[in-house]
C-alpha positions as CSV (number, residue, x, y, z in Angstrom):
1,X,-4.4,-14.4,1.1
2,X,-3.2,-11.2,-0.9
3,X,0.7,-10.6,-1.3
4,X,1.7,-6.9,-1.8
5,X,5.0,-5.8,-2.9
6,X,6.4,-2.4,-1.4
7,X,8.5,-1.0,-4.3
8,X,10.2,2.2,-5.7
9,X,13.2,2.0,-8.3
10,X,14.7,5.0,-6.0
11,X,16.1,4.4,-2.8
12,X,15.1,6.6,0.4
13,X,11.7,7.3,0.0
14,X,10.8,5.7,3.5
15,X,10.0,2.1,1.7
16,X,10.7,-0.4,4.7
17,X,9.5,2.1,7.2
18,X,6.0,2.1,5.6
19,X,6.1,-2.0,5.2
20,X,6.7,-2.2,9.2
21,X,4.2,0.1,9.9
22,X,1.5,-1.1,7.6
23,X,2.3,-4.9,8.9
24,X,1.4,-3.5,12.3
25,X,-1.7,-1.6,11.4
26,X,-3.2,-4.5,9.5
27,X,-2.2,-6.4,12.6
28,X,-4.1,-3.6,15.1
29,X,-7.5,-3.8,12.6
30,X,-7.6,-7.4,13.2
31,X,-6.0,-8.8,10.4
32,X,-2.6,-12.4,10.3
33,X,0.2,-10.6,9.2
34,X,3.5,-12.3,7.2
35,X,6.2,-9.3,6.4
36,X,8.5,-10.5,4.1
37,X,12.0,-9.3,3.8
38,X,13.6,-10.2,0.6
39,X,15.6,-7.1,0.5
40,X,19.3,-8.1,0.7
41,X,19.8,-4.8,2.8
42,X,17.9,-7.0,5.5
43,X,16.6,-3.3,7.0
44,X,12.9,-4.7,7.8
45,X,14.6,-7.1,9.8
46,X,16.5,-4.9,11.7
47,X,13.7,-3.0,12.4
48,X,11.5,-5.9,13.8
49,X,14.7,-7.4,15.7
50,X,17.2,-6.9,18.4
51,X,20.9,-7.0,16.8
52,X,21.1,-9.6,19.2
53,X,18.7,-11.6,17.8
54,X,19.9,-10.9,14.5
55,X,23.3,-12.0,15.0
56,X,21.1,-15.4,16.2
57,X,19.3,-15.7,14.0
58,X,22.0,-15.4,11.6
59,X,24.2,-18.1,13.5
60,X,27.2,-15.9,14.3
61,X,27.6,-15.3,17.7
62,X,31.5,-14.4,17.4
63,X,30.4,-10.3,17.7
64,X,28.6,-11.1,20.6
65,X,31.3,-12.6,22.6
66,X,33.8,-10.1,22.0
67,X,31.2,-7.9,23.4
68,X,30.6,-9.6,26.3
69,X,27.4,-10.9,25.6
70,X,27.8,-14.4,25.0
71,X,25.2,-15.0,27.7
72,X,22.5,-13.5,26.2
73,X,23.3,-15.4,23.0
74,X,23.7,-19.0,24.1
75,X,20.1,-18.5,26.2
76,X,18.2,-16.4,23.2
77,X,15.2,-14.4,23.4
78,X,12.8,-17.3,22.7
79,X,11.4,-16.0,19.7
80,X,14.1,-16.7,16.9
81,X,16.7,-19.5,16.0
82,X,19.7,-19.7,13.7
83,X,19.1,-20.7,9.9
84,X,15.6,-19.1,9.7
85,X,16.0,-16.4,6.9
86,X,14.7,-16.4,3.6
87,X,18.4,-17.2,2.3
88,X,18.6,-20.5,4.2
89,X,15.5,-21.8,2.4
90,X,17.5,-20.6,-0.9
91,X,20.4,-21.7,-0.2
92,X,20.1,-26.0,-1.5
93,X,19.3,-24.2,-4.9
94,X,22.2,-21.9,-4.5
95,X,24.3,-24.9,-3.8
96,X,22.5,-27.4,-6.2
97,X,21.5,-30.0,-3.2
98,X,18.0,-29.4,-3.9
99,X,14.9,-27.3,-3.8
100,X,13.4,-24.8,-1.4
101,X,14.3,-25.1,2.3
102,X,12.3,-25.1,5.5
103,X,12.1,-22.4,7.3
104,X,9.3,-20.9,9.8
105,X,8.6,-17.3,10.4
106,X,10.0,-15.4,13.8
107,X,6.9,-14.5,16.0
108,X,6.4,-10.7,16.6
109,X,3.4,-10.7,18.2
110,X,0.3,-13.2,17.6
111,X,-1.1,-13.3,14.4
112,X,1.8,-11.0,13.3
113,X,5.5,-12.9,12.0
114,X,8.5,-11.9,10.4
115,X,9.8,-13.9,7.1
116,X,13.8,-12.4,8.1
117,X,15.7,-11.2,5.8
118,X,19.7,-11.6,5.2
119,X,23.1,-10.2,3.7
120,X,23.4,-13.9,2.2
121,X,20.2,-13.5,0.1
122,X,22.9,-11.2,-2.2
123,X,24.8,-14.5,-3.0
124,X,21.3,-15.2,-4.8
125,X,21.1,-12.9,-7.6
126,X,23.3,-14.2,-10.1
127,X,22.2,-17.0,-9.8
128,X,18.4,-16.2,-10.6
129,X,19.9,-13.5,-13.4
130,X,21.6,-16.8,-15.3
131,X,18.2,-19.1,-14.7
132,X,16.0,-16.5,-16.1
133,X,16.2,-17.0,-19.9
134,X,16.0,-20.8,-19.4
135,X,12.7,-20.5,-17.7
136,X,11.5,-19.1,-21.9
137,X,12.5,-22.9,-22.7
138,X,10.8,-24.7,-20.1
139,X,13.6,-25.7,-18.0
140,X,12.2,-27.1,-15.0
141,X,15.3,-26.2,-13.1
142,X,15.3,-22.9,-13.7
143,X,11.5,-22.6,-13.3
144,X,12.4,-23.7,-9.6
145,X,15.0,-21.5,-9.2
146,X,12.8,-18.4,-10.4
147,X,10.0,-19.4,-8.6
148,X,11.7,-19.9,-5.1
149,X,10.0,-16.9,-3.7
150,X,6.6,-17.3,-4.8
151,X,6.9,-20.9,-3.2
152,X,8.5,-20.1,-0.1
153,X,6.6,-17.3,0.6
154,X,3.1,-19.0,0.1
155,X,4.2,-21.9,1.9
156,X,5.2,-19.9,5.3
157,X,2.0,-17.8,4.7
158,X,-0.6,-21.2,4.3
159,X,1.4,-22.5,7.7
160,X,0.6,-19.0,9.4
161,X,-2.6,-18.6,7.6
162,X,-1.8,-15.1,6.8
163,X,-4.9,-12.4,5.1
164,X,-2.2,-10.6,3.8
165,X,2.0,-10.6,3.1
166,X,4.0,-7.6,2.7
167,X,6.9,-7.9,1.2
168,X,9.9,-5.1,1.2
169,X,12.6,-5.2,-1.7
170,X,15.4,-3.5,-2.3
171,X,15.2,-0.5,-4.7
172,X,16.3,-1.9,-8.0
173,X,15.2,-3.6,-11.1
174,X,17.7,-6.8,-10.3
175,X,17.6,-10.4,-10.8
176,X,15.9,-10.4,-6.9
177,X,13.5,-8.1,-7.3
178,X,12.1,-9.5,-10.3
179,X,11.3,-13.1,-8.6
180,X,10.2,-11.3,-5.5
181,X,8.0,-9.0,-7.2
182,X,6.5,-11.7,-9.5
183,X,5.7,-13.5,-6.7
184,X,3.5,-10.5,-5.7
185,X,-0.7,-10.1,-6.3
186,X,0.3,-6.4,-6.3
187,X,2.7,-3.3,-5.5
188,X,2.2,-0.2,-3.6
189,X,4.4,2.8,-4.6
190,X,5.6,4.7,-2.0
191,X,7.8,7.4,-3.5
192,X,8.8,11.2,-3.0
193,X,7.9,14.3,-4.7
194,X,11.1,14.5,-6.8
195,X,12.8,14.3,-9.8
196,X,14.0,10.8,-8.9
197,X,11.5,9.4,-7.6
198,X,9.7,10.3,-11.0
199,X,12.3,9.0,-12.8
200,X,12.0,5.7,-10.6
201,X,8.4,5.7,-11.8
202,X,9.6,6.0,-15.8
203,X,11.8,3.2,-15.0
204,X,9.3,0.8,-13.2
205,X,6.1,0.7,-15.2
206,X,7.7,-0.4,-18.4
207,X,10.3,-3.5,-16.7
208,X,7.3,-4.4,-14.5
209,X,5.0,-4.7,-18.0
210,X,8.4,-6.5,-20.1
211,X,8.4,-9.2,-16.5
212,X,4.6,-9.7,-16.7
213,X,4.3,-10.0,-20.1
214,X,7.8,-12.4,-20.7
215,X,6.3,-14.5,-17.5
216,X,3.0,-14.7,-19.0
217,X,3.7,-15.1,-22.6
218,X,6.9,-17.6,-22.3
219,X,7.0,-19.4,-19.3
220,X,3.4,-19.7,-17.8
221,X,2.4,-22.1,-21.3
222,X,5.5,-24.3,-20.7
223,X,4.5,-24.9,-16.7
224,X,4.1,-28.5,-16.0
225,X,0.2,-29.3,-14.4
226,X,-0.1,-29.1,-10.8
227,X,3.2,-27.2,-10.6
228,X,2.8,-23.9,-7.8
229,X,3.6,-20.5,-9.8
230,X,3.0,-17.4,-9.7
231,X,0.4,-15.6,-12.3
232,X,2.6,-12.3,-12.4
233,X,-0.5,-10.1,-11.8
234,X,1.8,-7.0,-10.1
235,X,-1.4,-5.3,-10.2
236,X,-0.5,-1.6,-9.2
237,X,-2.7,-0.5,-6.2
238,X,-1.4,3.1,-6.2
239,X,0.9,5.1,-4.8
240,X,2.0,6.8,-1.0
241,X,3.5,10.0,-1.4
242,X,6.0,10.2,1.5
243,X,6.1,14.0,2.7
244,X,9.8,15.8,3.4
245,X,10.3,18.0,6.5
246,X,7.9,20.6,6.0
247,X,4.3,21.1,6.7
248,X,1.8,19.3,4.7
249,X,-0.5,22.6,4.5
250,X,2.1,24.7,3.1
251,X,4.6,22.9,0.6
252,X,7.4,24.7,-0.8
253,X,7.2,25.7,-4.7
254,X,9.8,23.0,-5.7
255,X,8.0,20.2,-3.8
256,X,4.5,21.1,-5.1
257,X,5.8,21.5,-9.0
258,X,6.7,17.5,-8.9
259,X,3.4,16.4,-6.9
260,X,1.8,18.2,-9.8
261,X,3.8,15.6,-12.8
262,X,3.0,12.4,-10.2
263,X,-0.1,11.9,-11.8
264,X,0.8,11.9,-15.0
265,X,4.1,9.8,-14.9
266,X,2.3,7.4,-13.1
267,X,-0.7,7.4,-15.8
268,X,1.8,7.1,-18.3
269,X,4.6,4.7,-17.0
270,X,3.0,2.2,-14.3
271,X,-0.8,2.4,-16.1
272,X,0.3,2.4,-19.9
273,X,-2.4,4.9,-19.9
274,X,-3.1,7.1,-23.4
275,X,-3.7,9.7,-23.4
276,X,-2.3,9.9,-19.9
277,X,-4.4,11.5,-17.2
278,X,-2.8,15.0,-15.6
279,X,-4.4,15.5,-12.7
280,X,-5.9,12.3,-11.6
281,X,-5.5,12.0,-8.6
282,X,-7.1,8.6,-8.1
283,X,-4.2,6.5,-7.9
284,X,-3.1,8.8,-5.0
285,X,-3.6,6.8,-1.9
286,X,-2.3,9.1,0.9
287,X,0.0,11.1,1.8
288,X,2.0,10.6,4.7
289,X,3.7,13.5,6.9
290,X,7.1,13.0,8.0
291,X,7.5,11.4,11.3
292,X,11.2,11.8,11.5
293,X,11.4,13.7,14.8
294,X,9.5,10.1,16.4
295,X,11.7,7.3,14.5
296,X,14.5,7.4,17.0
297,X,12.0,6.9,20.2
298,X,10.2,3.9,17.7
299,X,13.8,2.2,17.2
300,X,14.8,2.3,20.7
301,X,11.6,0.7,21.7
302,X,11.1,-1.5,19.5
303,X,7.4,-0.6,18.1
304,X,5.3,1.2,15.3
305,X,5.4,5.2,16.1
306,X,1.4,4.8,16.6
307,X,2.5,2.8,19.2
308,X,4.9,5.2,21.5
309,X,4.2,5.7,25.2
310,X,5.0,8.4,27.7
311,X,7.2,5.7,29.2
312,X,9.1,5.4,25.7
313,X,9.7,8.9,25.4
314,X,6.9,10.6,23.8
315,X,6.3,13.1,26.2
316,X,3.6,15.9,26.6
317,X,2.9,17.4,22.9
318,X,4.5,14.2,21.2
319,X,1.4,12.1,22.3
320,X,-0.5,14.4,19.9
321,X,1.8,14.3,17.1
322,X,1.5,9.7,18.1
323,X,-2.0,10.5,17.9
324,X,-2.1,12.0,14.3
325,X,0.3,9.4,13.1
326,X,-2.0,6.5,14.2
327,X,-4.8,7.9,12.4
328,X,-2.5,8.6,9.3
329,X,-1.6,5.1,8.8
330,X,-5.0,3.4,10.4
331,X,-6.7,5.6,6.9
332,X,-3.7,4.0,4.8
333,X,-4.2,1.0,6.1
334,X,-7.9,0.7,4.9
335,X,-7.8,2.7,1.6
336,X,-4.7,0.1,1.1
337,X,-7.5,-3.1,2.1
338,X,-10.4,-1.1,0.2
339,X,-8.2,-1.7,-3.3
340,X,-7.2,-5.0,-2.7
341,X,-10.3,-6.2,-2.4
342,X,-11.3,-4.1,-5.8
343,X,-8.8,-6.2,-7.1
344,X,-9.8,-10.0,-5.5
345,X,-13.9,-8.5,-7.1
346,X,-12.4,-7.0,-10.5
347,X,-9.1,-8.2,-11.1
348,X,-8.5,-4.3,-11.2
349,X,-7.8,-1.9,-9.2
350,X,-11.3,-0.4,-8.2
């Protein structure tokens, strides 16, 4: 089983869209999929799940009956019950009752399931931000506390016996994202060609080093035998450049000056390469049109845009456009699979 982590320090660049739709490709070449949403936005959640089930899953059904729809909460859907979310298995630490909850992923499809998300899962960070420095001393406490994620999510994925976990975060360098992305064998970068997405980059490379190296260095040599934790490996598989509305053959003059620096600020700040490579374009693992005109039809129905139907919307020329979005992320998906496995052989990217 292979964890990867889908991050950018900048918001917007299409992050949880490409976790949902990679979970679903790897699930269409054959693969048993966890997604994992430990961003406290819960947005990978809402895109897996009916509101309804949401509010169900969530245990508040209050909404719902001012709505009218108290029926279709007190029967369900089947597929999801209250206190399943990544902050209910948090929450005895949060409240100091005890360790890591249980909890068991919702279902999408066979061999594909959903680790939900939650708003709670905010109530969290302070509390990993004050156990952090404690882990440096050994504290066993705090070593549970930071390793929650790593334990929760490896448990839920040997239960499911998933190949591989996705996990979406939030786009920040907080107290969350550093146990979540810990907990992670690597991260894929999906990013923009922008100033701030750049700048995201120059943020990331060196925290992600500082976290690897504190975890390594401090608290790995202090971790009692036998105890589960995470190595920290955050091995950088590359990155996705997500394309703005224009036509991939012709970019405009702004867009192509800052896909020419993505090279280098990627050699530079996620590699710590010297000298850093200009124009390597190795570390470039697709880019990915914009699909913006089909993300309303994929909400309403509930599937991956390489999924749509005539009977969902995507009428006459559409089908095409469904088509070349398939084969888009079917390519990703495999060039994705192609350097994890360089990884599981090399312990590096190949």
């Amino acid at each position: 089983m292979t964890s990867i982590a889908l991050f950018n320090n900048k918001g917007g660049v299409g992050k949880t869209t490409l976790a949902y739709h990679l979970a679903h490709m790897f699930h269409r070449l054959g693969l048993r999929v966890l997604a994992v949403d430990l961003d406290p936005q819960a947005n990978l959640t809402s895109m897996c799940l009916e509101q309804t089930e949401i509010e169900e899953l969530w245990g508040s059904s209050f909404e719902l009956t001012e709505q009218g729809m108290a029926q279709q909460y007190l029967f369900g859907t089947g597929r999801v019950r209250p206190g399943q979310t990544i902050a209910d298995a948090v929450r005895p630490i949060l409240e100091g009752v005890g360790d890591i909850g249980e909890v068991k992923p919702t279902p999408l499809m066979p061999d594909l399931w959903l680790l939900a998300g939650s708003l709670d899962l905010t109530r969290f960070e302070d509390k990993l931000s004050g156990e952090w420095p404690k882990t440096f001393a050994g504290d066993m406490a705090a070593i549970r506390t930071t390793t929650a994620f790593y334990r929760i999510v490896r448990r839920v994925a040997s239960h499911v016996e998933a190949d591989v976990v996705l996990i979406d975060v939030g786009p920040n360098l907080g107290a969350i994202n550093r146990a979540a992305l810990i907990a992670a064998d690597a991260v894929l970068m999906p990013l923009a060609a922008d100033l701030f997405s750049l700048r995201g980059m120059s943020n990331l490379g060196p925290t992600l080093r500082t976290w690897r190296g504190n975890w390594r260095d401090l608290v790995l040599p202090r971790m009692p035998d036998g105890f589960p934790a995470p190595r920290a490996n955050m091995t950088p598989l590359g990155y996705v450049v997500m394309q703005p509305e224009m036509r991939l053959d012709r970019p405009v003059k702004a867009y192509e000056r800052w896909l020419e620096r993505v090279p280098r600020v990627f050699s530079t700040a996620v590699l710590d390469q010297q000298p850093p490579s200009r124009d390597d374009q190795a570390y470039r693992i697709a880019t990915l049109r914009n699909y913006r005109s089909l993300m309303p039809l994929a909400h309403d129905a509930r599937k991956p845009m390489f999924d749509l139907k005539p009977a969902d919307g995507a009428l006459g020329s559409t089908q095409q456009y469904v088509r070349t979005c398939y084969k888009e992320f079917r390519d990703l998906a495999h060039a994705v699979l192609d350097r994890v496995e360089g990884i599981q052989e090399t312990g590096t990217v190949a």
